[in-house]
C-alpha positions, 0 to 999 in steps of 0.5 A: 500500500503505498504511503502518501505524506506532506513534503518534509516527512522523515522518510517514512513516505514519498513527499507529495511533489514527487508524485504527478498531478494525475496520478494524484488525482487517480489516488484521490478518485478511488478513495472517494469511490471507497467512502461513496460506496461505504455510505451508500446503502444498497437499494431495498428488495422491492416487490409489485402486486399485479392485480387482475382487473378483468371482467371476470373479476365480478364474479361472486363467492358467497354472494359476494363479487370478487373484487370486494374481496381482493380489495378487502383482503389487500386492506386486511394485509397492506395494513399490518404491512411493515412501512419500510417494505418497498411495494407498489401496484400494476393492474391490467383489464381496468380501463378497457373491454377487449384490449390486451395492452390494457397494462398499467403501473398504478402505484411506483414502488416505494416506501408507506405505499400502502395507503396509496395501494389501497385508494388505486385498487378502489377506484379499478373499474374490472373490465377487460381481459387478462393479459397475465404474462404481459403484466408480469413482464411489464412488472419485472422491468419496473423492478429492474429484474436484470439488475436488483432482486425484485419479486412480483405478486400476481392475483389472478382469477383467470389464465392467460386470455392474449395469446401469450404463455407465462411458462415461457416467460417464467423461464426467460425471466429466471434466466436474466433476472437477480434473484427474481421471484413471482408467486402467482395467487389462484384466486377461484381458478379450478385445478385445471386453470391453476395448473396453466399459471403455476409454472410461472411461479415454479420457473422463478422459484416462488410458489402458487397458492390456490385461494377459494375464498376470502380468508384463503386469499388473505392467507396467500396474500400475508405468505407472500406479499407481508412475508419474503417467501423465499425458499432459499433462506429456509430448510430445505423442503422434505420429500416423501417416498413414492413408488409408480409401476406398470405391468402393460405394455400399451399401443399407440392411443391405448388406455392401461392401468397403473398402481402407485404409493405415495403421499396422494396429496391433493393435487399429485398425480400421475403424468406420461412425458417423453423419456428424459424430461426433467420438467413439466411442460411436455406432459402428455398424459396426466390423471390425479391419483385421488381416490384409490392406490390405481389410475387409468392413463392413455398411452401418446399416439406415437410409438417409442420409449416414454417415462411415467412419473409420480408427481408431488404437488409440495408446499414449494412447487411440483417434483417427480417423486418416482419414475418408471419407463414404458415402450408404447408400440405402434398398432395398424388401427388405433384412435387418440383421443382426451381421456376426458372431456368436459360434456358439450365441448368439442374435441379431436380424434386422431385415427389410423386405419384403412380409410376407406370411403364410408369408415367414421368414428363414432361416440357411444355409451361404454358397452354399447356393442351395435353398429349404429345408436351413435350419439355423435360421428364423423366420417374419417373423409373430412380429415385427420383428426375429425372432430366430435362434440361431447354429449350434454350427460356427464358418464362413460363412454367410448369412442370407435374406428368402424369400419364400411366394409362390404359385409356391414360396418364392424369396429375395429378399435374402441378406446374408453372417454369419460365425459365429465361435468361441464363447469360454467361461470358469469360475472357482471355488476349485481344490478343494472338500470332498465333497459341498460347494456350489460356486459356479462363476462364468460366462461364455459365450454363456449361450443357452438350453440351455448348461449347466454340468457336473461330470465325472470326469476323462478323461470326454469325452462331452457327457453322463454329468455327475455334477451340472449347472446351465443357465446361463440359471436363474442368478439373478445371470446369473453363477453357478451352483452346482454340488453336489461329488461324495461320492468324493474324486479328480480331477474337471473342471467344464465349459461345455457350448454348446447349438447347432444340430447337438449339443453342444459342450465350450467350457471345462474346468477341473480340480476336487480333491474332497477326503474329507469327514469326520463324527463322531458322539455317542450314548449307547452303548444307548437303550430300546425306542421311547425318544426319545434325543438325538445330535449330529455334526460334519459337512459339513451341506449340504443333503440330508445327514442322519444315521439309524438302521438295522439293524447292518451295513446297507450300504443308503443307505435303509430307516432306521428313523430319520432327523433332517437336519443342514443348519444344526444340529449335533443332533437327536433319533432315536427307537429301534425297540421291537426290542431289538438291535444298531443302527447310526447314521450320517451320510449325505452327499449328494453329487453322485454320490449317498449315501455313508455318512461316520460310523457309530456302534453302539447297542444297545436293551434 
C-alpha cells in the first residue's frame, strides 16, 4: 500500500511533489469511490402486486363479487404491512373491454405505499381481459429484474386470455433476472386453470397458492406479499417416498392401468412425458391419483420409449417423486383421443386405419356393442383428426374406428372417454338500470350453440329468455352483452350448454333491474306542421327514442313523430297540421320490449 505524506516527512513516505498531478488525482478518485460506496446503502428488495382487473373479476363467492374481496383482503394485509417494505401496484383489464395492452403501473414502488395501494385498487373499474404474462413482464422491468432482486405478486382469477404463455416467460425471466421471484395467487381458478399459471411461479422459484375464498386469499396474500417467501433462506423442503409401476405394455392411443404409493396429496398425480424430461411442460398424459392406490392413463399416439412419473404437488412447487419407463408400440388401427372431456365441448380424434370411403368414428355409451345408436360421428373423409362434440350427460363412454366394409360396418378399435361435468361461470355488476347494456363476462365450454340468457326469476325452462347472446359471436371470446329488461324486479342471467340430447342450465346468477327514469322539455303548444325543438334526460341506449302521438295513446307505435336519443340529449319533432291535444314521450327499449318512461302534453293551434 503505498504511503502518501506532506513534503518534509522523515522518510517514512514519498513527499507529495514527487508524485504527478494525475496520478494524484487517480489516488484521490478511488478513495472517494471507497467512502461513496461505504455510505451508500444498497437499494431495498422491492416487490409489485399485479392485480387482475378483468371482467371476470365480478364474479361472486358467497354472494359476494370478487373484487370486494381482493380489495378487502389487500386492506386486511397492506395494513399490518411493515412501512419500510418497498411495494407498489400494476393492474391490467381496468380501463378497457377487449384490449390486451390494457397494462398499467398504478402505484411506483416505494416506501408507506400502502395507503396509496389501497385508494388505486378502489377506484379499478374490472373490465377487460387478462393479459397475465404481459403484466408480469411489464412488472419485472419496473423492478429492474436484470439488475436488483425484485419479486412480483400476481392475483389472478383467470389464465392467460392474449395469446401469450407465462411458462415461457417464467423461464426467460429466471434466466436474466437477480434473484427474481413471482408467486402467482389462484384466486377461484379450478385445478385445471391453476395448473396453466403455476409454472410461472415454479420457473422463478416462488410458489402458487390456490385461494377459494376470502380468508384463503388473505392467507396467500400475508405468505407472500407481508412475508419474503423465499425458499432459499429456509430448510430445505422434505420429500416423501413414492413408488409408480406398470405391468402393460400399451399401443399407440391405448388406455392401461397403473398402481402407485405415495403421499396422494391433493393435487399429485400421475403424468406420461417423453423419456428424459426433467420438467413439466411436455406432459402428455396426466390423471390425479385421488381416490384409490390405481389410475387409468392413455398411452401418446406415437410409438417409442416414454417415462411415467409420480408427481408431488409440495408446499414449494411440483417434483417427480418416482419414475418408471414404458415402450408404447405402434398398432395398424388405433384412435387418440382426451381421456376426458368436459360434456358439450368439442374435441379431436386422431385415427389410423384403412380409410376407406364410408369408415367414421363414432361416440357411444361404454358397452354399447351395435353398429349404429351413435350419439355423435364423423366420417374419417373430412380429415385427420375429425372432430366430435361431447354429449350434454356427464358418464362413460367410448369412442370407435368402424369400419364400411362390404359385409356391414364392424369396429375395429374402441378406446374408453369419460365425459365429465361441464363447469360454467358469469360475472357482471349485481344490478343494472332498465333497459341498460350489460356486459356479462364468460366462461364455459363456449361450443357452438351455448348461449347466454336473461330470465325472470323462478323461470326454469331452457327457453322463454327475455334477451340472449351465443357465446361463440363474442368478439373478445369473453363477453357478451346482454340488453336489461324495461320492468324493474328480480331477474337471473344464465349459461345455457348446447349438447347432444337438449339443453342444459350450467350457471345462474341473480340480476336487480332497477326503474329507469326520463324527463322531458317542450314548449307547452307548437303550430300546425311547425318544426319545434325538445330535449330529455334519459337512459339513451340504443333503440330508445322519444315521439309524438295522439293524447292518451297507450300504443308503443303509430307516432306521428319520432327523433332517437342514443348519444344526444335533443332533437327536433315536427307537429301534425291537426290542431289538438298531443302527447310526447320517451320510449325505452328494453329487453322485454317498449315501455313508455316520460310523457309530456302539447297542444297545436
Amino acid at each position: 500500500m503505498a504511503v502518501i505524506s506532506g513534503e518534509g516527512s522523515s522518510g517514512r513516505g514519498l513527499p507529495l511533489k514527487w508524485l504527478g498531478t494525475e496520478v494524484l488525482m487517480r489516488i484521490w478518485m478511488m478513495a472517494l469511490g471507497v467512502l461513496l460506496a461505504v455510505a451508500t446503502p444498497a437499494r431495498a428488495e422491492q416487490s409489485l402486486i399485479v392485480l387482475d382487473a378483468s371482467g371476470s373479476m365480478w364474479g361472486r363467492i358467497d354472494g359476494k363479487p370478487k373484487l370486494e374481496i381482493a380489495r378487502e383482503a389487500l386492506r386486511t394485509v397492506l395494513g399490518g404491512m411493515a412501512p419500510e417494505k418497498e411495494i407498489g401496484l400494476l393492474a391490467y383489464g381496468h380501463r378497457e373491454k377487449g384490449n390486451c395492452s390494457d397494462i398499467e403501473l398504478v402505484v411506483p414502488p416505494g416506501r408507506n405505499k400502502a395507503g396509496a395501494i389501497n385508494e388505486a385498487a378502489g377506484k379499478l373499474r374490472f373490465l377487460g381481459k387478462t393479459p397475465l404474462t404481459e403484466a408480469v413482464r411489464q412488472a419485472a422491468i419496473a423492478l429492474r429484474y436484470t439488475e436488483e432482486k425484485a419479486t412480483v405478486i400476481l392475483i389472478t382469477d383467470g389464465i392467460e386470455t392474449c395469446q401469450a404463455d407465462p411458462c415461457a416467460l417464467g423461464a426467460e425471466l429466471a434466466k436474466a433476472g437477480v434473484g427474481f421471484t413471482a408467486h402467482v395467487v389462484g384466486f377461484d381458478l379450478s385445478r385445471e386453470d391453476g395448473r396453466k399459471v403455476a409454472c410461472l411461479a415454479e420457473k422463478t422459484g416462488g410458489r402458487y397458492i390456490a385461494a377459494g375464498n376470502a380468508a384463503q386469499l388473505q392467507d396467500a396474500l400475508k405468505t407472500t406479499v407481508s412475508g419474503t417467501l423465499r425458499p432459499a433462506a429456509g430448510p430445505a423442503v422434505k420429500r416423501p417416498v413414492a413408488t409408480v409401476r406398470t405391468s402393460a405394455k400399451p399401443s399407440i392411443g391405448q388406455s392401461f392401468a397403473a398402481d402407485w404409493t405415495g403421499p396422494g396429496a391433493a393435487g399429485d398425480y400421475l403424468d406420461i412425458v417423453p423419456a428424459g424430461s426433467r420438467g413439466f411442460d411436455a406432459e402428455l398424459s396426466y390423471v390425479y391419483v385421488e381416490g384409490g392406490k390405481g389410475a387409468t392413463l392413455r398411452a401418446p399416439g406415437r410409438p417409442g420409449s416414454y417415462e411415467l412419473r409420480y408427481v408431488w404437488m409440495g408446499p414449494d412447487g411440483r417434483h417427480a417423486l418416482a419414475t418408471t419407463r414404458i415402450e408404447v408400440a405402434d398398432a395398424p388401427h388405433a384412435l387418440e383421443a382426451p381421456a376426458r372431456i368436459a360434456a358439450g365441448t368439442s374435441f379431436d380424434v386422431s385415427w389410423k386405419g384403412p380409410g376407406q370411403p364410408g369408415d367414421y368414428v363414432d361416440l357411444v355409451r361404454r358397452g354399447h356393442t351395435a353398429p349404429d345408436g351413435e350419439i355423435a360421428y364423423a366420417y374419417l373423409d373430412s380429415g385427420n383428426p375429425v372432430r366430435l362434440k361431447a354429449p350434454g350427460e356427464a358418464g362413460p363412454y367410448q369412442l370407435r374406428y368402424i369400419l364400411a366394409a362390404p359385409d356391414g360396418r364392424k369396429s375395429l378399435v374402441a378406446i374408453p372417454l369419460e365425459v365429465t361435468p361441464s363447469v360454467a361461470t358469469l360475472a357482471f355488476p349485481p344490478d343494472a338500470v332498465a333497459g341498460s347494456s350489460i356486459s356479462v363476462h364468460w366462461r364455459g365450454p363456449g361450443a357452438a350453440g351455448d348461449y347466454v340468457d336473461l330470465v325472470r326469476q323462478g323461470h326454469r325452462d331452457a327457453s322463454g329468455e327475455l334477451a340472449y347472446a351465443y357465446v361463440e359471436q363474442s368478439e373478445d371470446q369473453e363477453t357478451v352483452a346482454l340488453r336489461a329488461p324495461g320492468a324493474p324486479g328480480a331477474y337471473r342471467i344464465r349459461y345455457v350448454l348446447a349438447a347432444a340430447g337438449g339443453h342444459t342450465i350450467l350457471a345462474e346468477v341473480p340480476l336487480t333491474v332497477r326503474a329507469a327514469t326520463a324527463s322531458l322539455e317542450a314548449p307547452a303548444s307548437v303550430r300546425p306542421g311547425e318544426d319545434f325543438a325538445v330535449s330529455w334526460q334519459g337512459p339513451n341506449g340504443e333503440g330508445d327514442y322519444v315521439d309524438l302521438v295522439p293524447a292518451g295513446s297507450r300504443e308503443t307505435s303509430g307516432e306521428l313523430s319520432y327523433v332517437y336519443t342514443q348519444a344526444a340529449s335533443d332533437g327536433r319533432l315536427a307537429a301534425p297540421d291537426k290542431p289538438g291535444r298531443y302527447d310526447i314521450r320517451y320510449i325505452l327499449k328494453a329487453g322485454d320490449g317498449l315501455s313508455v318512461l316520460a310523457r309530456r302534453s302539447i297542444e297545436v293551434r
